[in-house]
C-alpha positions in Angstrom: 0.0 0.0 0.0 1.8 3.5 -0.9 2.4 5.8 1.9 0.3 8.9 1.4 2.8 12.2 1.5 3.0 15.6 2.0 0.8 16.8 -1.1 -1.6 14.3 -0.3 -2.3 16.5 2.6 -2.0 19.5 0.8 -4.7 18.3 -1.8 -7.0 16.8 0.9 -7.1 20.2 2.6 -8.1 22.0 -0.7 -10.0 18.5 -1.3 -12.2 19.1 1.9 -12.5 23.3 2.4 -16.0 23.1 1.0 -17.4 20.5 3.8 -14.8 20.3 6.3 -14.3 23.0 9.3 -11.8 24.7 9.5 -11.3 24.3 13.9 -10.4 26.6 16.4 -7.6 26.6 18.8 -8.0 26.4 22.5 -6.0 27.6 25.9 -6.2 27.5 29.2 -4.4 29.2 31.8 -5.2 26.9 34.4 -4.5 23.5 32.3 -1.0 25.6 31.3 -0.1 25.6 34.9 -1.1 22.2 36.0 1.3 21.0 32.6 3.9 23.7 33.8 3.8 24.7 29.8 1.8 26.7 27.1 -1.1 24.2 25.4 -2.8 24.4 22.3 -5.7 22.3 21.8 -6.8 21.7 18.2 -11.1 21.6 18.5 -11.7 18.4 16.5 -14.9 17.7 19.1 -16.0 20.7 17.1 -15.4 19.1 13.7 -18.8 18.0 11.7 -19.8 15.0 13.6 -18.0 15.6 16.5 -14.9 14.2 15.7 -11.7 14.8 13.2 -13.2 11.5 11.3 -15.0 13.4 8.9 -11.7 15.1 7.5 -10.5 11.8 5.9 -14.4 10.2 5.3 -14.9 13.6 3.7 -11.2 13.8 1.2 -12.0 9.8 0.6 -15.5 9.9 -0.6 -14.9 13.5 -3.0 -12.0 11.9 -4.6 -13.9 9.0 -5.8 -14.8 9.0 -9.6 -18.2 9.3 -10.2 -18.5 5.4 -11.8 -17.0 4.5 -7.9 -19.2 6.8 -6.3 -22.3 5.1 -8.2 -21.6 1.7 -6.1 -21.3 3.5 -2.9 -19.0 3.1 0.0 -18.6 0.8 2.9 -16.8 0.6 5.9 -16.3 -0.7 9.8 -16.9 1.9 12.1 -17.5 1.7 16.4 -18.8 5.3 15.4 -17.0 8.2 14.3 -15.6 6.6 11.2 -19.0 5.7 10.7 -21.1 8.6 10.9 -18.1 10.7 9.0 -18.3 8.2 6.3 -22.2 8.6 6.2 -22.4 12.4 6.2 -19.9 12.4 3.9 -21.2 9.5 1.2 -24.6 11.9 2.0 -23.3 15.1 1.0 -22.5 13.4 -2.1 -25.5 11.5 -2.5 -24.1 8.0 -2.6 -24.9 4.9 -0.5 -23.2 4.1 2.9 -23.0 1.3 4.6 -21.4 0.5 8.1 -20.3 -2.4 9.8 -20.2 -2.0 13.1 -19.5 -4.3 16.5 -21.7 -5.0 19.2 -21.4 -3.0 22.4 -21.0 0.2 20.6 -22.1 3.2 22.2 -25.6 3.6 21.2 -26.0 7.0 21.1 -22.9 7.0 17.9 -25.2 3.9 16.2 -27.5 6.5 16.0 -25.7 9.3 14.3 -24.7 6.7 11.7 -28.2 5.5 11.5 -29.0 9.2 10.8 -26.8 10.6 8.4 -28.3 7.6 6.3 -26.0 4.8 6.4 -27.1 0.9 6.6 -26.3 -0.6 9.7 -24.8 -3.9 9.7 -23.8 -5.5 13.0 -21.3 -8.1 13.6 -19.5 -9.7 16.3 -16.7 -7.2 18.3 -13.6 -8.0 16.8 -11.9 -6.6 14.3 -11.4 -9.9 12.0 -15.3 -10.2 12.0 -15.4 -6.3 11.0 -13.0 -6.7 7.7 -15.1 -10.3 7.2 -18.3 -8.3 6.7 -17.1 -6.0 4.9 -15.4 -7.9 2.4 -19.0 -9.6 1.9 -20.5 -6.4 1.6 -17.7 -5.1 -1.1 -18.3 -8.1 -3.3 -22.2 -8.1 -2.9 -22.6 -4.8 -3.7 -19.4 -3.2 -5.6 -18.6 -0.8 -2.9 -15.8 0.9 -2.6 -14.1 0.3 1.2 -13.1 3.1 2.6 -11.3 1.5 5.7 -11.3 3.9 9.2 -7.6 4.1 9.4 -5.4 2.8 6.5 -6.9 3.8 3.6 -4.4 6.5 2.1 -6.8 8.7 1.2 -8.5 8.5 4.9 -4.7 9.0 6.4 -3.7 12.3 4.6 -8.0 13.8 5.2 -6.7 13.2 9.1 -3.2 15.5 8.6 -5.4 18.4 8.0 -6.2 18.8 11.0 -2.2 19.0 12.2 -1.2 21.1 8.9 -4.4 23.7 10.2 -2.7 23.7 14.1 1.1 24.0 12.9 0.0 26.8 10.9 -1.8 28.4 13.4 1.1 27.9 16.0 4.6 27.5 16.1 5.1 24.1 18.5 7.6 21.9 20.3 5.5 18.6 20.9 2.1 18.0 18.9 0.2 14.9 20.8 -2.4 12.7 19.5 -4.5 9.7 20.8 -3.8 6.5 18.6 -5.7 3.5 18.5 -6.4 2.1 14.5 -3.5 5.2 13.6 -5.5 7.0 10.9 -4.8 10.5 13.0 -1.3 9.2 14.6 -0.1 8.5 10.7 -1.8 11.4 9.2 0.2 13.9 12.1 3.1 12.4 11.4 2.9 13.5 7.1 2.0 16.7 8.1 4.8 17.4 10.6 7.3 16.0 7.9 6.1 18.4 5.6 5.3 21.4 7.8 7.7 20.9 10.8 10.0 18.3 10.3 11.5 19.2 13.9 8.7 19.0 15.8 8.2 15.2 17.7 5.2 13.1 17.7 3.7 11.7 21.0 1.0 9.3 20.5 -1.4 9.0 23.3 -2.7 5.9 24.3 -4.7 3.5 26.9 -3.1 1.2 29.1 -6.1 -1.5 28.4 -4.8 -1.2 24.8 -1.5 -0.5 24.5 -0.1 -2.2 21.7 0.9 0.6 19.9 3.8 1.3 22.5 4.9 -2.6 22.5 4.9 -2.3 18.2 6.8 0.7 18.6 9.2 -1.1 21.5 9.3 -4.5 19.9 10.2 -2.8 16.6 7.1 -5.2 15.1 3.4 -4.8 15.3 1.8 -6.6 18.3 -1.9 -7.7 17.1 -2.6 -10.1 19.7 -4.3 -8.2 22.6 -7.7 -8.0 24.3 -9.2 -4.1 24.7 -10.0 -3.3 27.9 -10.4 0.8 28.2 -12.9 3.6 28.5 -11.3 4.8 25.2 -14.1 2.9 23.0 -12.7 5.0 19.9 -9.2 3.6 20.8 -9.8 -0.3 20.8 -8.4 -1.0 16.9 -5.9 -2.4 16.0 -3.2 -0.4 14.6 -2.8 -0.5 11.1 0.5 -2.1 9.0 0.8 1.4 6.8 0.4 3.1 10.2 2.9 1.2 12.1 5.4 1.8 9.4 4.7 5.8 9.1 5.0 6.4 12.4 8.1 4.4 13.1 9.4 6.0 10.2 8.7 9.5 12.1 10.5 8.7 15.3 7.1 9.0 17.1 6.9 7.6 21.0 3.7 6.4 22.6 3.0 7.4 26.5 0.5 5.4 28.3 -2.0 6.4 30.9 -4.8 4.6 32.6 -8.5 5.0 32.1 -8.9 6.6 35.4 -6.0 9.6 34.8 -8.0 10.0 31.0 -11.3 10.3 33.0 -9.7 12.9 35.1 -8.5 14.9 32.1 -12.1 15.0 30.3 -13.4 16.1 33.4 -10.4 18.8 33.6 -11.4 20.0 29.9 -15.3 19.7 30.7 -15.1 21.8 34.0 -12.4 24.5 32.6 -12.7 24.8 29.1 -16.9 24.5 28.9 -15.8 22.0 25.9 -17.3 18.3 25.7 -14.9 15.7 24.9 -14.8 11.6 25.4 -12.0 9.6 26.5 -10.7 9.0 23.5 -9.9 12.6 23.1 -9.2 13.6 26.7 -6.0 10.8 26.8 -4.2 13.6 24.8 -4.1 15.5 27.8 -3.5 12.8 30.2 -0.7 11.9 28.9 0.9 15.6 28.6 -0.2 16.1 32.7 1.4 12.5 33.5 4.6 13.0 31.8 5.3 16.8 33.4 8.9 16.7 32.9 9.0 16.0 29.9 6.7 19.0 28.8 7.6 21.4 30.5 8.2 25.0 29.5 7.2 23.8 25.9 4.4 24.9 23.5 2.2 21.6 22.9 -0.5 20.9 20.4 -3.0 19.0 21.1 -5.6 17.1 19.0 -8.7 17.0 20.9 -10.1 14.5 18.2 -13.5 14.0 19.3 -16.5 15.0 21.2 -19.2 12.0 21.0 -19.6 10.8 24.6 -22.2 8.3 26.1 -22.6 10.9 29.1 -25.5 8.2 30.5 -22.4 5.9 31.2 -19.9 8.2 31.9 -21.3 11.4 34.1 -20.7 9.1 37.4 -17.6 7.0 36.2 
């Protein structure tokens, strides 16, 4: 699979300016003193959909000809991917369909279910994901637009990182990585934008394998998820793996119950709503203190969708 580049970014963001947002930049004077350093934090959570999904859904689906757009697209999703993918395949007017695993949160079921997209459930693993979906590809002729290694999907995600370098000169950018689709896209766009700058990827201790594939120097796919994080429970891609080894990135890893803390940190001082899988950004910049700072750190909030019934009292 070719590794998307530097223009690939450059053309998703000209790709995308007519549907995407273009999303602010956040401070906070107290988060700055509890991290002893100057954050930035890049609003995906107030993205279209609530989440920095619909960036690469959105520069996948509009550079589809129109004889692939005719079959539609199809994907696996726990939600974000999913509803991005359907508002996006709807803004274009072409069939959706989502695979998705059981135990979702309900509440991103129904986004997907209401940007238009077929539901399809399957069992919670990724292998039964990808087997659906392949049934669903040759049944119908869809084109797959996969959550977090399709090229196209990869560079849609730098947009977000090439929109907060050039809003801000920084010394760290962090991310959250679970399926790597944000993590790999980050990692083009520093290349091309701030080749000095490091990569941190953020990432649960209930699914860490992206710190023992980065350790091991080999990806580690045998794991069981076990974290809040339910954006943050893939896999991590083969394409991903190898971009962001190739970038020198290094993953810090927190437990569920420091990422809780940091959501409700953002919810009670910023006003903004994010879920876990956002808010382990920020973790993982407060647990790691020393090595932060007195530096200017951007941070990708990537997404806002949070099953408040389950978590308000966690």
């Amino acid at each position: 699979m070719t590794h998307p580049g530097f223009d690939d970014v450059l053309a998703a963001a000209a790709r995308i300016a007519p549907h995407a947002h273009v999303t602010p930049v956040l401070t906070s004077r107290t988060i700055d003193e509890l991290a002893g350093g100057r954050l930035y934090f890049k609003a995906e959570h107030l993205q279209r959909i609530g989440a920095f999904k619909f960036r690469g859904a959105c520069n996948a689906v509009w550079a589809l000809s129109d004889d692939e757009a005719r079959r539609g697209v199809v994907t696996h999703s726990s939600g974000n991917h999913g509803a991005a993918l359907a508002l996006a395949a709807k803004s274009r007017g072409i069939a959706c369909h989502v695979v998705v695993p059981e135990g979702a949160v309900p509440g991103k079921l129904a986004a997907i279910a209401a940007y238009g997209a077929v539901l399809h459930r399957c069992a919670p693993t990724i292998d039964a994901r990808e087997a659906m979906c392949s049934q669903l590809q040759q049944s119908l002729g869809a084109r797959l637009v996969h959550p977090y290694t399709d090229p196209l999907v990869i560079a849609g995600q730098g947009t977000a990182a090439l929109e907060l370098l050039a809003a801000q000169p920084l010394d760290a950018i962090v991310v959250p990585v679970g399926g790597g689709g944000l993590a790999s896209g980050t990692a083009v766009a520093i290349a091309g934008a701030s080749p000095s700058t490091p990569l941190y990827l953020a990432e649960p201790a209930g699914a860490a394998e992206t710190a023992a594939s980065l350790q091991r120097g080999e990806r580690v796919t045998a794991f069981t998820p076990d974290t809040v994080c339910d954006g943050l429970r893939g896999t991590l891609g083969a394409i991903n793996f190898e971009m962001l080894r190739a970038q020198g990135a290094k993953a810090l890893v927190v437990d569920d119950a420091a990422t809780l803390a940091a959501m409700r940190l953002v919810w009670t001082r910023m006003k903004q709503l994010i879920e876990p899988s956002s808010a382990v950004a920020l973790a993982a910049v407060l647990a790691n203190r020393d090595l932060f700072e007195g530096r200017r750190v951007g941070i990708i909030l990537s997404g806002g969708n949070a099953d408040l019934a389950a978590l308000v009292n966690a």
